[in-house]
N, C-alpha and C positions, 0 to 999 in steps of 0.2 A: 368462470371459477378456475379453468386450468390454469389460465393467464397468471392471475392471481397468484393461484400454488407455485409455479414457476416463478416469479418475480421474489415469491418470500422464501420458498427453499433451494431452489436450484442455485448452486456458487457461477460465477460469471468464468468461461474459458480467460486463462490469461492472456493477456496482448502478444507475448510471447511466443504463443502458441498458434495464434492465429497470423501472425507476421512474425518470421524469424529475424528483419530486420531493427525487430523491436528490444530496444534491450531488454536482458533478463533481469538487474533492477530496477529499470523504468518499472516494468510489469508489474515487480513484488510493492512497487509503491500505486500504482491504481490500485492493485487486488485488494492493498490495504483499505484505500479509501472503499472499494466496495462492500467490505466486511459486513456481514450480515445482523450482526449483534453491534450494536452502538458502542459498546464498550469495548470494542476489537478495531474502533475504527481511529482514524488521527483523533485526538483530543482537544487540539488546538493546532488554530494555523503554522504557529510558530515550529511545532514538530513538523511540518509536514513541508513546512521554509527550509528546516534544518537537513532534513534527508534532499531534499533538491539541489541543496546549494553544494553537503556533499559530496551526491552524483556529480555533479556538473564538476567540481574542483577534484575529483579521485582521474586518473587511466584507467583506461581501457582494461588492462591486467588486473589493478587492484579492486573491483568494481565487485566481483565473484566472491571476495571471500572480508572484506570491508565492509559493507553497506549492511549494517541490521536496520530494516525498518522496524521506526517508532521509540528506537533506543532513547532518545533524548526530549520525549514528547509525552507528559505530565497534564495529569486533569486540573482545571483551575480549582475544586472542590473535593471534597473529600465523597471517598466511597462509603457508601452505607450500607 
């Protein structure tokens, strides 16, 4: 049962944290995939194409104050 409790409410350390090697928007885009609520999580692949492709195409400099995860990443359906 703790296992459990831990798996549904505890938030995942970010990568970042756990290796400083790791970038800090690499990080903010796993945390997003971990997201605990479904509707906090990527919505579609394509969002999650779109923050990867531009990590990889921003520097090193621009990376901190550039990259919002999920800006461009839209539900195929409507909310209800």
């Amino acid at each position: 049962m703790r296992l459990i409790h831990e798996h549904l409410a505890k938030r995942a350390v970010p990568p970042a944290e756990v290796t400083p090697s790791v970038s800090v928007p690499f990080s903010e885009i796993v945390m997003h995939l971990l997201e605990k609520e479904p509707d906090s999580r990527y919505q579609t692949a394509d969002g999650l194409l779109y923050d990867l492709e531009r990590l990889r195409d921003t520097s090193a400099d621009e990376r901190a104050t550039v990259l919002r995860v999920g800006e461009n990443d839209f539900a195929m359906r409507l909310a209800t």
